[in-house]
N, C-alpha and C positions, 0 to 999 in steps of 0.2 A: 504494500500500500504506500501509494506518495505522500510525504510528510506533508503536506499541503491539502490532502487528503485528512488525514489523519489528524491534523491541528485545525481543523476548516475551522471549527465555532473562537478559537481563541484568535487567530489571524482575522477571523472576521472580526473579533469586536477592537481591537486596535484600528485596523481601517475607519471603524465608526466613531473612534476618539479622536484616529486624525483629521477625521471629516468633522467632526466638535471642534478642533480645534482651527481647522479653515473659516467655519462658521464664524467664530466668535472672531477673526482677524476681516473678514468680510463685513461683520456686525462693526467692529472699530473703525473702518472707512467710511460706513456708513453715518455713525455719530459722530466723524471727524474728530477721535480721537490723538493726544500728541503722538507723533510717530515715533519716538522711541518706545510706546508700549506695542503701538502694532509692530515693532521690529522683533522685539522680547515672543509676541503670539506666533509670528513666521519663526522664528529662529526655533522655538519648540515642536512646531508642526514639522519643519524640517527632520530637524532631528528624529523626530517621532517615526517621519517617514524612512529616512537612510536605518534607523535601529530595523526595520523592520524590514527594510530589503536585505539588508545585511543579514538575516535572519532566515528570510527563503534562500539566499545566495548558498550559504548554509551546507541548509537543506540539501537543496542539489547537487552541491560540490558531493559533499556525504555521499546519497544515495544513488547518485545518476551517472557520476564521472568517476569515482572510486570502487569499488565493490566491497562493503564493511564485512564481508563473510570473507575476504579471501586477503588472508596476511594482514592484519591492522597493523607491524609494524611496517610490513616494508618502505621499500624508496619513496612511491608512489602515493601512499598514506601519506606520507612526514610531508613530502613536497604539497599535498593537497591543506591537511594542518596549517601551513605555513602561507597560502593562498589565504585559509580561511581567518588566521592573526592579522594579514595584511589588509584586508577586505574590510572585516573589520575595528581597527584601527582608523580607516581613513574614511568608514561611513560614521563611527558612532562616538 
């Protein structure tokens, strides 16, 4: 089963927080709020969004392009590992 599969109700409700949090950065243009708060609301929705690509990246790295049955240490393991530190490092 695909982890995206398998995590569907929790990956869905992060999508609906970052969608909350669009909202309320959309809501702040609206009432012409100062722009360093809507900067503070983007800069979280961001985040909110890379944490969580960073998270199916993952996923797939794991299950789709490595084989977790066959050798976790080998080469191919550590090189995938070290994809997944750098990935996420530079999304979260």
């Amino acid at each position: 089963m695909a982890h995206t599969i398998r995590d569907k109700k929790k990956l869905i409700n992060r999508v609906r927080r970052i969608r909350g949090q669009l909202d309320a950065a959309e809501s702040a243009f609206e009432r012409e709020l100062d722009c360093t708060d809507i900067m503070h609301t983007l800069a979280a929705s961001r985040g909110a969004l890379d944490s969580l690509m960073a998270e199916v990246m993952e996923g797939h790295i794991k299950l789709h392009l490595v084989d977790p049955d066959d050798h976790p240490t080998s080469s191919q393991a550590k090189a995938a590992q070290d994809l997944i530190d750098v990935i996420k490092t530079y999304l979260t």
